[in-house]
C-alpha positions as CSV (number, residue, x, y, z in Angstrom):
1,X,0.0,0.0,0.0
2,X,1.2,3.0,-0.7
3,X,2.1,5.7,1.9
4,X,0.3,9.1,1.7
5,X,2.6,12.1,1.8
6,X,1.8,14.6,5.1
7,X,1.5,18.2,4.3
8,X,4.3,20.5,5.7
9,X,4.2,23.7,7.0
10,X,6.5,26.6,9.2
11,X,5.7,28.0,12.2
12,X,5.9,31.8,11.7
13,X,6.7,32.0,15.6
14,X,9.1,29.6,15.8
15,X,10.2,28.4,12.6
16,X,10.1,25.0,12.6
17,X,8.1,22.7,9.8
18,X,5.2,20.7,11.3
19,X,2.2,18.8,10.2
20,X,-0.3,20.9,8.4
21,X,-2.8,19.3,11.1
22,X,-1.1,20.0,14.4
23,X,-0.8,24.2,13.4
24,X,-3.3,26.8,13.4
25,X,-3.7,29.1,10.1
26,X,-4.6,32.8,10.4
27,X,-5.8,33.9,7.0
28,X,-6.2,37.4,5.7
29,X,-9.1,38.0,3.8
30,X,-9.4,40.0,0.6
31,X,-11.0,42.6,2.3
32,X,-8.4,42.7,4.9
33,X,-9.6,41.3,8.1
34,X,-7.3,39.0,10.1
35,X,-8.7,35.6,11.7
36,X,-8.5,32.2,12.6
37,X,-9.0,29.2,10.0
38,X,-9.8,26.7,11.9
39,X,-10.7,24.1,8.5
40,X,-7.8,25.4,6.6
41,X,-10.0,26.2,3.5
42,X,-11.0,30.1,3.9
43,X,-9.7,32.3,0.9
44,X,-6.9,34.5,1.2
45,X,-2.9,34.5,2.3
46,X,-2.4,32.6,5.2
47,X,0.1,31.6,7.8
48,X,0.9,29.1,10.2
49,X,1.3,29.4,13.8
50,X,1.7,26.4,16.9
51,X,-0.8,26.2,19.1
52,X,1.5,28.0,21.4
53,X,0.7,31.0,22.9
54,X,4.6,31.7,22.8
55,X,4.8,31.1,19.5
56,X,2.2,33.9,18.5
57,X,4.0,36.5,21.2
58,X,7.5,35.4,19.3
59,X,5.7,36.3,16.2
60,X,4.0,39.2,17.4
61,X,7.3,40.7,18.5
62,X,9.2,40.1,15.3
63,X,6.7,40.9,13.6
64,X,6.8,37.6,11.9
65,X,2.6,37.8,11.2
66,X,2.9,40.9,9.6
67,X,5.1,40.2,7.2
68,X,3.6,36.6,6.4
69,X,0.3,38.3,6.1
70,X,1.9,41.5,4.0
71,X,-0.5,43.6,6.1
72,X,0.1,45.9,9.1
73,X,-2.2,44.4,12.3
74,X,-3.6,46.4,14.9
75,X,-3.2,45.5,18.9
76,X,-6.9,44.5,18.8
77,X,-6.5,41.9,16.4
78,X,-3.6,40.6,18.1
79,X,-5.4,40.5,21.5
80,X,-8.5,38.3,19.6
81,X,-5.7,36.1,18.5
82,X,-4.3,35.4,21.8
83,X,-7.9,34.8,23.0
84,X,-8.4,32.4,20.2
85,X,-5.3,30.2,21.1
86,X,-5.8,30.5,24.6
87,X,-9.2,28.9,23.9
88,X,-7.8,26.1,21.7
């Protein structure tokens, strides 16, 4: 049988490549507005984050997620996000 190949994809936090599965994407809409994908399947440019709330505060102060995103994020949005993984 043959053996199925497992997505990849980097952390924006911390840079490491991990199952598609076991990361959160944030997606940026066309219209602009920032959120959780929690399927993996909304439109738009996304990024990949651990479900680390670490990670995101690494990203956030490198400002790793703005430049994945190509978009400047507000404090707001970042606070939603922390929410978010501190939910998951």
């Amino acid at each position: 049988m043959k053996t199925r190949k497992i997505p990849m994809r980097m952390c924006v936090g911390c840079r490491e490549m991990r199952e598609k599965r076991s990361l959160l994407r944030i997606v940026k809409s066309a219209e602009g507005e920032i959120s959780f994908d929690p399927v993996g399947k909304k439109p738009g440019r996304g990024a990949y984050i651990c479900r680390d709330r670490t990670c995101l505060e690494r990203a956030v102060k490198q400002k790793q997620l703005e430049r994945a995103l190509e978009q400047r994020i507000d404090e707001a949005v970042y606070a939603r996000l922390m929410e978010e993984i501190d939910a998951q």
